[in-house]
C-alpha positions in Angstrom: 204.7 200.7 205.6 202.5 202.4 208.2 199.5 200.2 207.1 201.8 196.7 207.6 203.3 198.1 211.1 199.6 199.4 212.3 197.4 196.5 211.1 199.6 193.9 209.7 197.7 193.6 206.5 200.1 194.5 203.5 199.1 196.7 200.2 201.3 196.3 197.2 200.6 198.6 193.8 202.0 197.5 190.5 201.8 199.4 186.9 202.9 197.8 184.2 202.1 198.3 180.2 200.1 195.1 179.6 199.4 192.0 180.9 200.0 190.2 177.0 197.5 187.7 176.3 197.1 186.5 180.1 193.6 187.4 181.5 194.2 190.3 184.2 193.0 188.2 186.4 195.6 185.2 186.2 198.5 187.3 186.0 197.1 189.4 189.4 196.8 186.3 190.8 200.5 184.7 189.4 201.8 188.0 190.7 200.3 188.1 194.3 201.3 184.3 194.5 204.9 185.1 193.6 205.2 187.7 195.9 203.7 186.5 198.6 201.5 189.5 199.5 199.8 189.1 202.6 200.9 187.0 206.3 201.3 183.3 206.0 198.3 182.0 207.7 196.7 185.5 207.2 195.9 185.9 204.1 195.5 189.6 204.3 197.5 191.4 201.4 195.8 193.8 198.5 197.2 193.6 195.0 196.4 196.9 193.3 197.2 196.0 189.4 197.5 198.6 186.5 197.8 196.9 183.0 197.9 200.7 181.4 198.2 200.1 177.7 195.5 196.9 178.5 193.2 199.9 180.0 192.4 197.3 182.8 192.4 197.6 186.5 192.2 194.5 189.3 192.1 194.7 193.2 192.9 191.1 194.1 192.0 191.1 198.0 193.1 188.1 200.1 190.6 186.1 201.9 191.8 187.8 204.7 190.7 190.8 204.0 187.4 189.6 202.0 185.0 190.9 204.7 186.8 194.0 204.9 187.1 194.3 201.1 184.0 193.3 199.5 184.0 192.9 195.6 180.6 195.9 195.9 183.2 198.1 197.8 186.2 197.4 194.8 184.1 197.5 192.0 183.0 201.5 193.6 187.3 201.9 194.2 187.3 201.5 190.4 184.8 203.4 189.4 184.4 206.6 191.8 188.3 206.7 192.3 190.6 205.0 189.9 188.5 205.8 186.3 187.6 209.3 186.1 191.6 209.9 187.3 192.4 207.7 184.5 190.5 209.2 182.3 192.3 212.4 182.2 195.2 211.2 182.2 196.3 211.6 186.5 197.2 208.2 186.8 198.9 209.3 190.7 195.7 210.7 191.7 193.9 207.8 190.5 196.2 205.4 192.9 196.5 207.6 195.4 192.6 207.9 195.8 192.2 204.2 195.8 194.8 203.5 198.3 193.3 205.5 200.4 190.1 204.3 200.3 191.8 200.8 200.7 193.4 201.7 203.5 190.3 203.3 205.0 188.4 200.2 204.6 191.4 197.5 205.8 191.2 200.1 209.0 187.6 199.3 209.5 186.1 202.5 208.2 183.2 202.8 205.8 183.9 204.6 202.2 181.8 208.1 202.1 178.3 207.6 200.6 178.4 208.2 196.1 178.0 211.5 195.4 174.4 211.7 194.4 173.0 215.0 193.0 170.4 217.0 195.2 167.5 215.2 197.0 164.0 215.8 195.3 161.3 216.2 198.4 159.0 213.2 197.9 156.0 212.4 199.8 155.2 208.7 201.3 157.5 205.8 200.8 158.6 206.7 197.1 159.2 204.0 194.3 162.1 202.8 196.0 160.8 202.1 199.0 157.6 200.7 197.3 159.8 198.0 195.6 162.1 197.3 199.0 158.9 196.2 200.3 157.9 193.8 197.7 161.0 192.5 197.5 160.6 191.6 201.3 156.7 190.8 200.5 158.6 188.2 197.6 160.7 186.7 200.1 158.3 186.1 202.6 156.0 184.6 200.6 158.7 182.7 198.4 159.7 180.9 201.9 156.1 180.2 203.1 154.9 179.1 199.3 158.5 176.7 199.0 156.8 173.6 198.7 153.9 174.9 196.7 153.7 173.7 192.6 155.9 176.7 190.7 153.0 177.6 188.7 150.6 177.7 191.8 153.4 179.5 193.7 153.8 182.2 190.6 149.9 182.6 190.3 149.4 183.5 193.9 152.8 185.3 194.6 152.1 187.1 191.4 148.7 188.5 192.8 149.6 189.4 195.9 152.3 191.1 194.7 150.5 193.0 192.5 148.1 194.1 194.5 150.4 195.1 196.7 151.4 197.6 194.5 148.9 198.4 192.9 147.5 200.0 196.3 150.6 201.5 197.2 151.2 203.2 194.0 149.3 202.8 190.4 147.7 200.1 188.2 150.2 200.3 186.1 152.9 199.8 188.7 150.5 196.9 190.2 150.8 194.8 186.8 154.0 195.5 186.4 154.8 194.0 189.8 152.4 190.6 189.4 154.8 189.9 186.1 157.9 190.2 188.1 156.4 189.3 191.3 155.5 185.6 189.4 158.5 185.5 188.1 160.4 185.9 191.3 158.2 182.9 192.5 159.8 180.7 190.1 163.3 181.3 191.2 165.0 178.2 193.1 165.0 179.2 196.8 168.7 179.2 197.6 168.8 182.0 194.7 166.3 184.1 196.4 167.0 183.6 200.1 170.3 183.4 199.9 170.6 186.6 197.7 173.2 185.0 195.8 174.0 182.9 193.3 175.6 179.8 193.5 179.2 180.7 193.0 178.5 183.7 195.1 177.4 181.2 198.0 180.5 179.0 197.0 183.5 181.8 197.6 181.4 182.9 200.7 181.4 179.1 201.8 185.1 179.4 201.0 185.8 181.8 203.0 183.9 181.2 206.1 185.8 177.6 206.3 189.1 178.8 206.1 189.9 177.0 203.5 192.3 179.7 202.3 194.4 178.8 204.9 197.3 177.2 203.7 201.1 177.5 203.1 201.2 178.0 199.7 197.4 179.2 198.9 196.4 175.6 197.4 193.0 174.9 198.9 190.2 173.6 197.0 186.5 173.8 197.8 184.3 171.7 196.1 180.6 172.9 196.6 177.7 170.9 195.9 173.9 172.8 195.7 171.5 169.7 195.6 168.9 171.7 195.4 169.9 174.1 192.3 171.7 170.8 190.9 174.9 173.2 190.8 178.9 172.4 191.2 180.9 175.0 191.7 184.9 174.4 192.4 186.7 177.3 193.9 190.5 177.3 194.5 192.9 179.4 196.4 195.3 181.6 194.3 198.0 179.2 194.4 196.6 176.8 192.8 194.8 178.9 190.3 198.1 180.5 188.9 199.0 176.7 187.7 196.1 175.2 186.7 193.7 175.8 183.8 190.0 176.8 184.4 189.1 173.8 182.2 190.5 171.3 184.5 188.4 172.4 187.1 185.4 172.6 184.6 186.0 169.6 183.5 185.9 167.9 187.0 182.5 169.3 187.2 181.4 168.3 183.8 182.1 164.4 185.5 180.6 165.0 188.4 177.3 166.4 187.0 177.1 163.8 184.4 177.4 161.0 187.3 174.1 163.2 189.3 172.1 163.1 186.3 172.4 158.9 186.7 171.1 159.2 190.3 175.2 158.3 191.1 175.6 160.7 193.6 177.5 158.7 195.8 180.2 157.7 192.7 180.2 161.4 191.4 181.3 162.9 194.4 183.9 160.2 195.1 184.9 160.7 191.4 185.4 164.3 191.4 187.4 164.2 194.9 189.6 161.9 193.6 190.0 164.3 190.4 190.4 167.3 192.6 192.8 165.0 194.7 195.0 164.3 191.6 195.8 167.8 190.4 197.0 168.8 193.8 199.1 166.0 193.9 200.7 167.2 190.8 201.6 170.8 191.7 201.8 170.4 195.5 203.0 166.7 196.6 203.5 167.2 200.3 207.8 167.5 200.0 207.4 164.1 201.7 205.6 164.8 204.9 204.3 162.2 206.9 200.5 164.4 206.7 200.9 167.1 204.4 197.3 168.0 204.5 196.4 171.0 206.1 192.4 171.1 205.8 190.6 168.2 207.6 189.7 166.6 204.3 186.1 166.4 205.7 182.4 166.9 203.5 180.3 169.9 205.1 176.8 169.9 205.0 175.2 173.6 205.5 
């Protein structure tokens, strides 16, 4: 209550013995839905979700909050503060530890570092900081080598790479790094300089337009990565709790089949008007004279 009052943002926790055979991650989303946890307009309520007998834990975060709640920092809630409570059995300390550290990061405030064990003295950059900096060396050189043939591209990266290491640390090290270092080479650049994948890059893309920002949580994204030859659809969690995963797949499934025929133009059209149909179906505008609440407009990033 003091959380909702001081920020606005509302945290609900639910226990229950199983989920049945519903994913955990439907029914957190059916249940959120439902409830309607989180502002109108806001999206910023927190589903905590015990499915005991199930042995399964979800935080489902509204896109709200998704800035404020990464999935890095929920995946640490789960396993630095709800498990080893679980384990033994203190299933109030478990939820009381990750409620607080919910409502330390909805407040803005970092979670405390892992608990590490006692720092070894090293000398020079350390293996660590060896790889950070061919990891930076990859990037650079994935970005100025982008147009480059992939094999030329994983020669040379490879080498430098290498080499790179190889004076930093050992031989050893050095060949180990010209294998991965050619390999990295040969990654699609969106993977490597965006640092994630292509759903990744979809739900961030998601959020960023605001295209959780509807009535009843029913906006649909559909992202296109012509340069990955990707599809990825993602949906708010309105629409999600009525409609199958394989709808959506198989809108994609259309819509690739049409880019492999050079039909870009028709596959896109086609999978709008797919996306447009099932939306129709579960939300048909209660006879509005514009029930659309997104501009209905292709992005290009």
């Amino acid at each position: 209550m003091a959380l909702e009052q001081t920020k606005g943002a509302q945290l609900v926790v639910l226990m229950v013995g199983s989920t049945g055979a519903e994913p955990i991650e439907q029914y957190s989303l059916a249940v959120a839905e439902a409830n309607k946890v989180g502002r109108k307009g806001t999206d910023d309520g927190v589903l905590l979700l015990i499915a005991k007998h199930d042995r399964a834990v979800r935080i489902e975060v509204g896109y709200g909050l998704e800035g404020a709640i990464p999935d890095a920092a929920n995946a640490r809630i789960i396993r630095e503060y709800i498990a080893p409570k679980f384990r033994t059995g203190d299933y109030y300390g478990g939820i009381r530890d990750a409620v607080g550290a919910l409502r330390q990061l909805i407040n803005g405030e970092p979670l405390p570092p892992p608990v590490r064990g006692a720092p070894h003295e090293q000398h020079g950059p350390g293996l660590q900081g060896v790889f950070i900096i061919a990891l930076f060396a990859a990037i650079f050189l994935r970005g100025v080598l982008g147009r480059t043939h992939a094999l030329v591209r994983a020669a040379v990266g490879g080498a430098i790479i290498g080499g790179l290491l190889w004076l930093l640390v050992s031989a050893g090290i050095g060949l180990l790094g010209a294998v991965i270092g050619g390999v990295f080479m040969l990654l699609p650049g969106g993977a490597v300089l965006g640092g994630l994948d292509a759903a990744g890059r979809a739900r961030q893309v998601f959020s960023q337009l605001r295209v959780w920002n509807t009535e009843h949580n029913s906006g649909v994204l559909l992202y296109v990565l012509l340069a990955e030859h990707r599809i990825e659809i993602v949906v708010d969690r309105g629409i999600a709790a009525r409609v199958a995963p394989g709808e959506w797949d198989a809108i994609c499934a259309r819509m690739r089949d049409s880019y492999t025929r050079g039909q870009w133009r028709e596959g896109s059209l086609a999978g709008i008007a797919a996306a447009h149909a099932v939306l129709l179906k579960h939300f048909p505008g209660n006879d509005k004279a514009d029930p659309d609440e997104l501009p209905d407009r292709p992005v290009l990033l």
